[in-house]
C-alpha positions in Angstrom: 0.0 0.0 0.0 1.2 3.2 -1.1 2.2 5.8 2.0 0.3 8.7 0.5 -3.0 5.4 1.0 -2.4 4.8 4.3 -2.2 8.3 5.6 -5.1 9.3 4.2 -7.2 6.0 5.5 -5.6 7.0 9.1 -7.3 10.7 8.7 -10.0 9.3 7.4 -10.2 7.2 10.8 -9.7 10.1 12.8 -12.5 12.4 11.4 -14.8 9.2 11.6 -13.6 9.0 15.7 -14.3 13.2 16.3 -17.2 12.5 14.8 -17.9 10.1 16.5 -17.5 11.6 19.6 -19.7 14.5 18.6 -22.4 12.7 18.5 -21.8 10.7 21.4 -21.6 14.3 23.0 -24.6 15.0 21.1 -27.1 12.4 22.5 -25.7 12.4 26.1 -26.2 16.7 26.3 -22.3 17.4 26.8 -20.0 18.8 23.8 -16.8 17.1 24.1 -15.1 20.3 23.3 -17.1 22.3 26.1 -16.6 19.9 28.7 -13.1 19.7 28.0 -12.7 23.0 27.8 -14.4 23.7 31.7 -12.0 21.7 33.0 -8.8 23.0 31.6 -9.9 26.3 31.8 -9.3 25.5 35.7 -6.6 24.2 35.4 -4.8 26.3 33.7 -5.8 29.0 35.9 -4.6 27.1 38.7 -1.2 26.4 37.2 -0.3 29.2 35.7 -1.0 31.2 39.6 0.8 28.4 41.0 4.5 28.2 38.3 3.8 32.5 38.4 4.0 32.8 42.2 6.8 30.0 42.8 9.2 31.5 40.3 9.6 34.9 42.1 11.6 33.2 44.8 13.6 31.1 42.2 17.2 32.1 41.7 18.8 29.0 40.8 18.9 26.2 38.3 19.0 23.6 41.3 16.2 25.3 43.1 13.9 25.5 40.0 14.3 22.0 39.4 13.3 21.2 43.1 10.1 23.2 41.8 9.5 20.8 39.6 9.8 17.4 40.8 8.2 18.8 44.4 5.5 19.8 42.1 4.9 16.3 40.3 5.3 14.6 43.4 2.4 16.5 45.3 0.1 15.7 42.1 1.2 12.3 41.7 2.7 12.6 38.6 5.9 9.8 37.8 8.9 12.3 37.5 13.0 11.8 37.3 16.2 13.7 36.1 18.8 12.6 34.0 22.6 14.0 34.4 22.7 16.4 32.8 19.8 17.9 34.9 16.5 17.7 32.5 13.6 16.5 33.9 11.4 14.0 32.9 7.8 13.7 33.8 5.1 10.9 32.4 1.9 10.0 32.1 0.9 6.5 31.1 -1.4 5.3 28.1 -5.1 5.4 29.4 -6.0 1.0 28.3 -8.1 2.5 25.6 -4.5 4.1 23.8 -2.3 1.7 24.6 -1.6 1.9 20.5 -1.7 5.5 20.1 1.5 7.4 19.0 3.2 8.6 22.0 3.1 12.6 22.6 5.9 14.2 24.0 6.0 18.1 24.7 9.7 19.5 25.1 10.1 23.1 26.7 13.3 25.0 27.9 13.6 27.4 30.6 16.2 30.1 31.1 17.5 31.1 35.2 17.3 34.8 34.0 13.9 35.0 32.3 11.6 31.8 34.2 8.8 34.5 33.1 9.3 33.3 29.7 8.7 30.0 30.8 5.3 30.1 32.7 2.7 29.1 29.7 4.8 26.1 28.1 4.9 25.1 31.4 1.3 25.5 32.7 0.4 24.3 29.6 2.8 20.7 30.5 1.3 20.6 33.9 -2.4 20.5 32.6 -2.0 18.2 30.2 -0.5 15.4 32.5 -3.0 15.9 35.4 -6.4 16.9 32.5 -9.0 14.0 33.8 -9.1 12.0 30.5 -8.6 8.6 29.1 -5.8 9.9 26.6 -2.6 8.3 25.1 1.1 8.2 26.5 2.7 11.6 27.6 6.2 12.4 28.4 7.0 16.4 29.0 10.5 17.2 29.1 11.8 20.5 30.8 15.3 21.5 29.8 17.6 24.5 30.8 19.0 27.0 29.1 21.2 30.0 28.9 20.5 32.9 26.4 19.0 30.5 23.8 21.3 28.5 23.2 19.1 25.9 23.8 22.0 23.8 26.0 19.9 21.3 27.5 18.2 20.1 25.0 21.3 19.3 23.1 22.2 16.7 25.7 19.0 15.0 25.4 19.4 11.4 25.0 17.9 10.7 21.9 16.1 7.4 23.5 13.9 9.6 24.9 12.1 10.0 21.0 11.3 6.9 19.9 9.8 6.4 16.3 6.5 7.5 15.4 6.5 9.9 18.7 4.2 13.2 17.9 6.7 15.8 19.3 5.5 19.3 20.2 8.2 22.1 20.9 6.9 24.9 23.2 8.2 28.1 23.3 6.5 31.2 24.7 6.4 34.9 22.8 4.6 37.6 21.9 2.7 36.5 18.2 1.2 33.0 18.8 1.6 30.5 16.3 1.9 26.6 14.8 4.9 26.6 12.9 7.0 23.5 10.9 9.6 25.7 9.9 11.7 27.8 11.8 14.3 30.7 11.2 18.1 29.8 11.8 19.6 33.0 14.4 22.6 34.9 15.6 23.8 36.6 18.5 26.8 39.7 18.4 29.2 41.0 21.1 30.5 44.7 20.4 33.1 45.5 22.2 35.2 48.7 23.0 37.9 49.3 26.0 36.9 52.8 27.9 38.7 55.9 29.4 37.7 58.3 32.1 38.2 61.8 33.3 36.9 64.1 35.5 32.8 65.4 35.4 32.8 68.6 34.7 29.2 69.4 35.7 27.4 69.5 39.4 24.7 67.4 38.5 24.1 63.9 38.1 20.7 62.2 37.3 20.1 58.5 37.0 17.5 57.4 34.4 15.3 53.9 34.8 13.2 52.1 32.4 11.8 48.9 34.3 9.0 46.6 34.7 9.4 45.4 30.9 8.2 41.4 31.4 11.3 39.9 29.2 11.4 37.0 26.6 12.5 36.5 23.6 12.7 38.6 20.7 9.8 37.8 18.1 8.3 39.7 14.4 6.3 41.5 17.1 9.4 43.2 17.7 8.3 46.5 17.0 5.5 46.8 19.4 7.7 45.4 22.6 9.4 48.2 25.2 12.6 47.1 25.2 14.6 49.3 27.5 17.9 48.7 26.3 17.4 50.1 23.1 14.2 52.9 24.2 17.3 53.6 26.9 20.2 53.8 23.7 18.1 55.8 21.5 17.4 58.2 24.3 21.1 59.3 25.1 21.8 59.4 21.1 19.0 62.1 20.6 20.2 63.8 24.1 23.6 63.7 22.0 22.2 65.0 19.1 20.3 67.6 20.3 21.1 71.3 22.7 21.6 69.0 25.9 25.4 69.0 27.3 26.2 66.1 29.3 28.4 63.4 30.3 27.4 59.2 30.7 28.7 57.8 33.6 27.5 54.5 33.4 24.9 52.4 31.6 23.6 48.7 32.4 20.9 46.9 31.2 19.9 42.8 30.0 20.9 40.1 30.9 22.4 39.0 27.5 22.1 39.2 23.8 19.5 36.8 22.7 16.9 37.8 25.7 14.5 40.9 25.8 15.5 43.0 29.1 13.5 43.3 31.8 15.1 46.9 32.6 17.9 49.6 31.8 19.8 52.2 33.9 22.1 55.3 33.0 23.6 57.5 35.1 24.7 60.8 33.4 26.2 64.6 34.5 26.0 68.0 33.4 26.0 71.4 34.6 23.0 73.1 36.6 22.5 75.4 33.1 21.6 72.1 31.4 19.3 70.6 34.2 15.7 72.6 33.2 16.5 71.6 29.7 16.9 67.7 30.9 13.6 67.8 32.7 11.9 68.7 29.9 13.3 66.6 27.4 12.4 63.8 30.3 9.2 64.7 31.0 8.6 64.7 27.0 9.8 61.4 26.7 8.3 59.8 29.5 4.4 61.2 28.2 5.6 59.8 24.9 6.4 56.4 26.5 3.4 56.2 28.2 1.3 57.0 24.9 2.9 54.5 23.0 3.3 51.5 25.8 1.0 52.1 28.6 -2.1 50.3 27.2 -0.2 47.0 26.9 2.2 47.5 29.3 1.3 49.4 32.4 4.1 48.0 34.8 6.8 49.6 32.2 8.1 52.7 33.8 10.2 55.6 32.9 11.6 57.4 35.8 14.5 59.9 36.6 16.2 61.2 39.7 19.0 63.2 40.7 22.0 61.0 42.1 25.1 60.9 43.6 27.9 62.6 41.4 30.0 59.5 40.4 34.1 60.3 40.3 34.8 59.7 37.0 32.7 59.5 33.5 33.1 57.9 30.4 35.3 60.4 27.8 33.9 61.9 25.1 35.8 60.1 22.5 34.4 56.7 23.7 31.2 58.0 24.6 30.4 59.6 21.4 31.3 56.3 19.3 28.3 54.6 22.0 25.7 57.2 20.7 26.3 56.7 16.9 26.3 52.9 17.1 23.1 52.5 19.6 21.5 55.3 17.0 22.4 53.3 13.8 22.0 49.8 15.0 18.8 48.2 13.7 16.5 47.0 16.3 12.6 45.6 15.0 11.8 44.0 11.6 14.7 43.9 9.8 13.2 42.5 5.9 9.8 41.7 4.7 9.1 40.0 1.7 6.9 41.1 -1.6 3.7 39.4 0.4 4.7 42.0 3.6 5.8 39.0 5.7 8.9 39.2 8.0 11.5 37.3 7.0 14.2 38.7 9.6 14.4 40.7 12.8 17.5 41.8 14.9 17.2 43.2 18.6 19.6 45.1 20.7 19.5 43.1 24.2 22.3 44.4 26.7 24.8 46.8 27.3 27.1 47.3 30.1 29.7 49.9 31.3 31.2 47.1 33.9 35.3 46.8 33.9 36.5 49.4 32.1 34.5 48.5 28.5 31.7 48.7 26.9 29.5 45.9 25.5 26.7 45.7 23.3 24.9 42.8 22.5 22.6 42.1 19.8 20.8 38.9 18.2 19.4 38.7 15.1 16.7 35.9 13.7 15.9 34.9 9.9 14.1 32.5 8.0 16.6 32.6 5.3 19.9 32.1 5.5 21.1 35.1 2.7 19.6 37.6 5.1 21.1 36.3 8.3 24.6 36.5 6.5 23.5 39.9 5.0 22.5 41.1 8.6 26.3 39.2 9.6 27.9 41.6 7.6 26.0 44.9 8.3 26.7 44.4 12.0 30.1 44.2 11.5 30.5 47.0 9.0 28.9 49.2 11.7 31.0 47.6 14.2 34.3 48.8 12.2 33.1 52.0 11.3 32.2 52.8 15.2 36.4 51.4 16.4 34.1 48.3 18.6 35.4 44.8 18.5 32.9 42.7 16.9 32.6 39.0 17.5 29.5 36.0 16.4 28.9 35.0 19.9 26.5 31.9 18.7 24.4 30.6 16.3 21.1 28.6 15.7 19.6 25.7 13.1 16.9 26.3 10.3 14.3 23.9 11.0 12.2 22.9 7.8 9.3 20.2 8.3 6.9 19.2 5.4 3.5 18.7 6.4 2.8 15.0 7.6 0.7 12.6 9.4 0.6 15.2 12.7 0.6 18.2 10.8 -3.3 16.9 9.1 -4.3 15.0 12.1 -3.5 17.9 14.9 -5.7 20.6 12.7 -8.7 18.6 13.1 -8.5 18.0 17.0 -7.8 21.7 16.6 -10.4 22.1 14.8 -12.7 19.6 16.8 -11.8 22.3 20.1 -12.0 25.5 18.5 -14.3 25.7 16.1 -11.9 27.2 13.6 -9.3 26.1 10.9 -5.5 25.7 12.1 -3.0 28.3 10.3 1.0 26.9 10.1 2.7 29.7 10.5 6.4 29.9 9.9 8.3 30.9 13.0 11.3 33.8 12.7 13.1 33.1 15.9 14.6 30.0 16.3 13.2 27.1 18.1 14.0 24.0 20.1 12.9 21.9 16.9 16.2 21.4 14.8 17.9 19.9 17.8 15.1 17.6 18.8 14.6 16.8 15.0 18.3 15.6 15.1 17.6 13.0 17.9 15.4 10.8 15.6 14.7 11.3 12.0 11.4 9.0 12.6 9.6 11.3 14.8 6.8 14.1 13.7 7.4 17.8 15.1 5.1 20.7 15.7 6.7 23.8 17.5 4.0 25.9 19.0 5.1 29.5 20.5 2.8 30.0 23.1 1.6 33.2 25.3 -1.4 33.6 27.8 -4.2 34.5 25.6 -3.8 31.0 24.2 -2.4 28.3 26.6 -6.1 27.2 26.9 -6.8 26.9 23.0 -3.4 25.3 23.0 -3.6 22.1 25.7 -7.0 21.8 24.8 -6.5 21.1 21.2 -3.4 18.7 22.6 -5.5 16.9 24.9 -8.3 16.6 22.2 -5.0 15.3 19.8 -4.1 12.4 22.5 -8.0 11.6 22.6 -8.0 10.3 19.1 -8.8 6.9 19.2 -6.2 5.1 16.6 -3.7 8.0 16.6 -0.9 6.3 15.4 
């Protein structure tokens, strides 16, 4: 029998099963769907308080992981961790799905940013306690350090066994079901510093804060990043009437990761200090018009400070401004349809042992325009006397639409109500490396955020539900 055959007589099956239970549904006065949904809705709730208020005490790897297998063991859930410090958690085949393809879910989770962690994860936990007969479920919970995607490069590739439906969880501003995924890069710029002696009286410190991190997306454009709303502030001060001196600057955590927050501590002379209010009081009304809707725990504030000994000299400080102004942060190409195709971000910057340091990531879903954006950063790089180094790099991930692809849209259908849209993801995701573990398994990467964890399990759950999903 011909493969093409066979895959289409196993959808076939599956529509004849939702349908099925539709009308079983039907003639017993309970939707499937709806009585499903109820429950997870709960759930997830539950969870996602739960992971949200945990994590805020969480400052270590070791500790998060305690989190987690304390977790499965109050909800009964079988749980272990390998060597390398992945855990493991699983949930048997109900009797009825003994034959079902296994589903395994595989999330990552960064010390830094464990915000950027908390729907993948409630999404895990309610799947493997949801009160259903269901097929075999293994979640996997990785680290991870600036998206590098460590742990889940150690993964033992046992832990994928043929004909496993694999989903790859991420979390980010633009939801989406994606089988392809963009390849990425992150930059260091560099530059050793001098000092001398402020000549002003004044010194004011200047905080953007409260920005809720994760990872760089093609909703770039609409996210308060602070590093770079913090950059593009001292270039126009530069560029403008306003006479001062940068002391300092800080902000991120690294160059693949949005910051949460950014800090700049500058001086001038008390001639110059009406003018600095003003400009501040502009910008922050500005801010606040642009971000405050969506993000009303992002705020702008300024205060006078301590006058630091030395600042940064004007011939390393100037070289700063031009480079934060001319660096590209958002969408960095579209195509003729007005899809992105590539994004870069500016993530950190620091003032800390006598140097500067920028760092910047950039995503693509070709690889011409991640080697184009390769050699625009370091153009600007030489031009502006920093140091410029390729700190890391990510896969492309490519998947043709298969047996999961067709059978996943209809149990997302079946909970939603509404047709499934694959939609290619820009950033990179944990799917090349997992793809790499077994060539006989069936990926699906979902990115993830809060307004959809629900519509997410559910349609999971309602996948795993599937009688003959093999």
């Amino acid at each position: 029998m011909k493969r093409n055959t066979f895959k289409h007589i196993i959808i076939g099956l599956t529509i004849l099963a939702l349908l099925g239970l539709a009308i079983l549904g039907y003639f017993i006065g309970i939707s499937p769907s709806k009585e499903l949904k109820k429950e997870l809705e709960k759930r997830v709730l539950s969870y996602e308080t739960d992971i949200t208020d945990s994590i805020e005490h969480i400052k270590t790897a070791e500790k998060f992981k305690a989190f987690l297998i304390n977790w499965a063991d109050e909800k009964g859930v079988e749980c272990r961790y390998d060597k390398e410090g992945n855990v493991i958690m699983h949930r048997e085949a109900s009797s009825l799905f003994t034959d079902a393809a296994p589903t395994i879910l595989v999330c990552s989770y960064d010390i830094s940013d464990l915000n950027s962690t908390v729907d993948p994860l409630t999404m895990a936990f309610s799947a493997l306690k949801v009160n259903k007969e269901m097929g075999d479920l293994t979640v996997i919970i990785t680290s991870d350090e600036g998206r590098a995607f460590s742990g889940a490069k150690t993964l033992d590739p046992s832990y994928f066994p043929d004909n496993a439906n694999v989903f790859t969880l991420s979390q980010g501003n633009k939801h989406m079901y994606s089988l392809n995924s963009g390849g990425s890069s992150s930059y260091m710029f560099t530059r050793s510093l001098s000092y001398e002696k402020p000549k002003g009286t004044k010194a004011y410190r200047i905080n953007i804060s409260g920005a809720p991190g994760g990872f760089p997306d093609t909703r770039i454009s609409y996210y308060p990043n602070p590093v770079n709303e913090l950059g593009k502030l001292l270039a126009k001060f530069q560029g403008s009437s306003l006479i001062f001196d940068l002391a300092e600057i800080q902000g991120g955590s690294n160059s693949n990761v949005y910051p949460t927050s950014a800090t700049a501590l500058i001086t001038m002379d008390e001639d110059n200090v009406e003018r600095f209010i003003a400009k501040m009081d502009t910008y922050i009304k500005n801010f606040t018009d642009e971000y405050g809707k969506d993000y009303p725990n992002v705020i702008v504030t300024y205060s006078e400070a301590e006058m630091p000994e030395n600042v940064i000299s004007k011939s390393d400080a100037n070289p700063l401004y031009s480079l934060l102004y001319t660096l590209n942060h958002g969408v960095y190409y579209k195509n003729e349809d007005g899809d992105v195709v590539s994004i870069s971000s500016v993530n950190y910057f620091s003032t800390g042992d006598d140097r500067l340091q920028i760092g910047t990531s950039a995503s693509s879903l070709t690889d011409s325009n991640l080697k184009e954006i390769d050699t625009a950063f370091e153009t600007l790089a030489g031009l502006s006397e920093f140091t410029f180094e390729k700190t890391a790099s990510s896969m492309f991930w490519s998947s043709a639409e298969s047996q999961l692809s067709d059978i996943f849209a209809l149990a997302y259908k079946s909970f939603t109500g509404r047709a499934i849209e694959y939609i290619d993801s820009v950033p990179a995701t944990l799917a090349p490396i997992i793809a790499e573990k077994n060539p006989n398994i069936r990926i699906i990467n979902i990115t993830t955020n809060s307004d959809y964890v629900l519509q997410d399990v559910g349609s999971l759950v309602t996948l795993m539900t599937i009688p003959g999903n093999k």
